[in-house]
Structures are given as structure tokens and as C-alpha cells.
N, C-alpha and C positions, 0 to 999 in steps of 0.2 A: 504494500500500500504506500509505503514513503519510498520506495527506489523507483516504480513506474513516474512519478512526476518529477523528481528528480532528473531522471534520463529524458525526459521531453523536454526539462528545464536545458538539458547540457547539450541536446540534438538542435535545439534552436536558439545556442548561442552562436553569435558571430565567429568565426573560422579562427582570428587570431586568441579570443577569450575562452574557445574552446578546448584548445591546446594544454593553458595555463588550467583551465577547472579541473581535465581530466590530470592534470600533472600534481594537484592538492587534492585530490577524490585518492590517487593513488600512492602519495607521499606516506599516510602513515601505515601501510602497510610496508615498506621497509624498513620498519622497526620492529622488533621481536612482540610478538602475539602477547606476553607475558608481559612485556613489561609495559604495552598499553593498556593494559586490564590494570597493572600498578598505578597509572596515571590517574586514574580513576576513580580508583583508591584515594587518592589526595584530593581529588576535588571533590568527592562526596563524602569525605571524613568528618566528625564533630567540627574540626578547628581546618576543617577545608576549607580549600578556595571558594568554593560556591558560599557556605554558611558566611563566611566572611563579608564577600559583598553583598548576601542578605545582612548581615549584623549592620555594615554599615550603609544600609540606606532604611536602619531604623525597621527592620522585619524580624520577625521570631527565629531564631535556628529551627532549620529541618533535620531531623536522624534520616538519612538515606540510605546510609549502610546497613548491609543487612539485613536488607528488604529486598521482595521481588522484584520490584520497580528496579532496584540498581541494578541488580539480573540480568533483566530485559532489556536496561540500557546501554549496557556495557557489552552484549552480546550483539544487538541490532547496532549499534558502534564496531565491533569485529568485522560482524557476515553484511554490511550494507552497500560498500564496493563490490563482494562478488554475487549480490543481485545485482547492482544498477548496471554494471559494464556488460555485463548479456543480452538487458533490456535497450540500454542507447545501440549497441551494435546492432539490436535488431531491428529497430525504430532507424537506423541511417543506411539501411538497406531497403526502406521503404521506397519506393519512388515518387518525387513530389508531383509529379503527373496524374500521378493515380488521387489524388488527395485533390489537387486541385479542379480534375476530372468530377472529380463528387461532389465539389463545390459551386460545381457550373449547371451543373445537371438537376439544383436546386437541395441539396443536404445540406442539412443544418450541421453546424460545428458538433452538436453532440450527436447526430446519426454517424457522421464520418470517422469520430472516434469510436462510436460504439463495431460500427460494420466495417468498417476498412483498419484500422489503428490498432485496434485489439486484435481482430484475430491476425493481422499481417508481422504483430510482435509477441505472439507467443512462443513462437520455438525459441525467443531469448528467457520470456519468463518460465519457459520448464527449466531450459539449462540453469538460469539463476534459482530456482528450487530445488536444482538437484546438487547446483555446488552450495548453497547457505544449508540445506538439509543434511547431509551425511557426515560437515563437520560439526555440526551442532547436534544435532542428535548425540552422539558420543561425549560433549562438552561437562567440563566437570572443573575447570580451572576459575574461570568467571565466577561460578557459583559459590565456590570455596572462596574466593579471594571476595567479593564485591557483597555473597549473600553471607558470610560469615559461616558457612556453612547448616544453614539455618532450613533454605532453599535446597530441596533435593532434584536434581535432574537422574534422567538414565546411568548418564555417568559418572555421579559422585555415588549411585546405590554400587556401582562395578567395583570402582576405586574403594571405598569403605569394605567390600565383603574382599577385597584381598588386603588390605592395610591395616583394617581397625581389626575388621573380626577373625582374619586370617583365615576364613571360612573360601579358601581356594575352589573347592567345587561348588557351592553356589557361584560364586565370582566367574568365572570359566563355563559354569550353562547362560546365565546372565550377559555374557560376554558373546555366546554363541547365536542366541537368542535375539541381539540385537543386530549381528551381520547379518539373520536372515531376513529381518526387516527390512534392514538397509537396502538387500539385495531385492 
């Protein structure tokens, strides 16, 4: 839902700004997965960045940590580049022919996105659901680190049954269990 308007945002930027968006969409992903999930860490902490310029413009402190929300956000923050870059690929494959063709011919802006724009940019939105889906599903770092471990995913119950409880074969059907979903 946020990476499809995103990507029409970034398909119908100018050529030279285009360059420059895709080139900060895809900056912080050369930095290690871990330690942007740590950044996050800091700005939603008690004595965080964010509580801070709530405090000073006179607002209450929020607890983020260690909440779903911080979860959620630190995850859709991870996997949000690898939906949107599937979706603008496939949205700049579009031909504007065909868009303006539908626009002559008397469609409305929102028929043209519903009947031309959607379906001509789904095979980006599968592929972007099959790469934000398979590393997520497994995810188990986020949740420990941002949800305090508070937050259980598939992959903090796999991680806890070989680390807390040592309990290796549940860990290992669990672990099996979830490749064939994957699959």
C-alpha cells in the first residue's frame, strides 16, 4: 500500500531527480540490515531522538519500544525498497501510449489506473511480494531488537526453541515447517 504510490511518485519524477531518488531509496541499504534496525533503536528509545523533539516542542514522551508498532516500523523501513523497485520497474515499462490512448478515448484518471495501471504493474507487485515475503517471514532480529522481545514472529518462536529452550527438534520441525510454506 505505501510502495505502489511511492513508485508512481518516483516513475513520474523528472529524469535528472529520478536518478538522485532512486540513488537515496537505495543508499541505506548499503549498510548492514542490523545495524539499521540499531538506528532505530535510538530514535525510538525513552531518551530518543524522536521523544526529544517531542519533549521539546512541549509534547508528552511516547514508549515506542517494544511495541508492535516499532515492529512494523522498523520492518516496512527494511523490506520497503525491495517492494517499491519491482513496482516502478514495472510501472516504467508501461507505455505512455497506452495511458494516454485511454485518456482520449474518454477514461477517467481513476478507470485508467484501475484497468490499465494495475493490472499492467502486477508482475512487479508479485515479484515485490515474493522478495519482502520470504525475508520477512523468517525475521526474528527486528522483533528482538525494536519489540524487546515482547513481539513474537515465526522467527523469534524458531530462534527461542533452539536458544532458550534448547528444545532442537521442535526448532528443526518449526524450521521445516516454515520452508514449506515458503515454498
Amino acid at each position: 500500500i505505501v510502495a505502489f504510490p511511492m513508485a508512481i511518485v518516483l516513475r513520474d519524477s523528472k529524469f535528472g531527480k529520478q536518478g538522485f531518488t532512486i540513488f537515496v531509496l537505495i543508499l541505506p541499504m548499503w549498510m548492514n540490515f542490523l545495524l539499521r534496525t540499531m538506528a532505530w533503536q535510538v530514535l525510538l528509545e525513552r531518551a530518543g531522538v524522536i521523544n526529544g523533539i517531542l519533549q521539546a516542542l512541549g509534547l508528552p514522551r511516547q514508549e515506542m519500544m517494544n511495541t508492535p508498532g516499532a515492529v512494523v516500523l522498523g520492518m516496512v523501513y527494511d523490506f520497503l525498497p525491495f517492494m517499491i523497485l519491482p513496482i516502478y520497474n514495472a510501472l516504467c515499462k508501461i507505455d505512455k501510449d497506452v495511458i494516454e490512448a485511454a485518456h482520449y478515448l474518454g477514461a477517467s484518471a481513476r478507470v485508467t489506473f484501475q484497468k490499465i495501471i494495475i493490472p499492467l504493474s502486477l508482475p512487479g507487485v508479485i515479484s515485490g511480494i515474493i522478495m519482502v515475503f520470504i525475508p520477512s517471514i523468517s525475521e526474528f532480529v527486528v522483533a528482538d531488537i525494536l519489540g524487546g522481545s515482547k513481539v513474537l514472529l515465526f522467527g523469534n518462536v524458531i530462534d527461542q526453541e533452539f536458544n532458550v529452550a534448547n528444545n532442537w527438534n521442535l526448532g528443526s520441525g518449526l524450521s521445516i515447517v516454515l520452508m514449506i510454506f515458503i515454498f
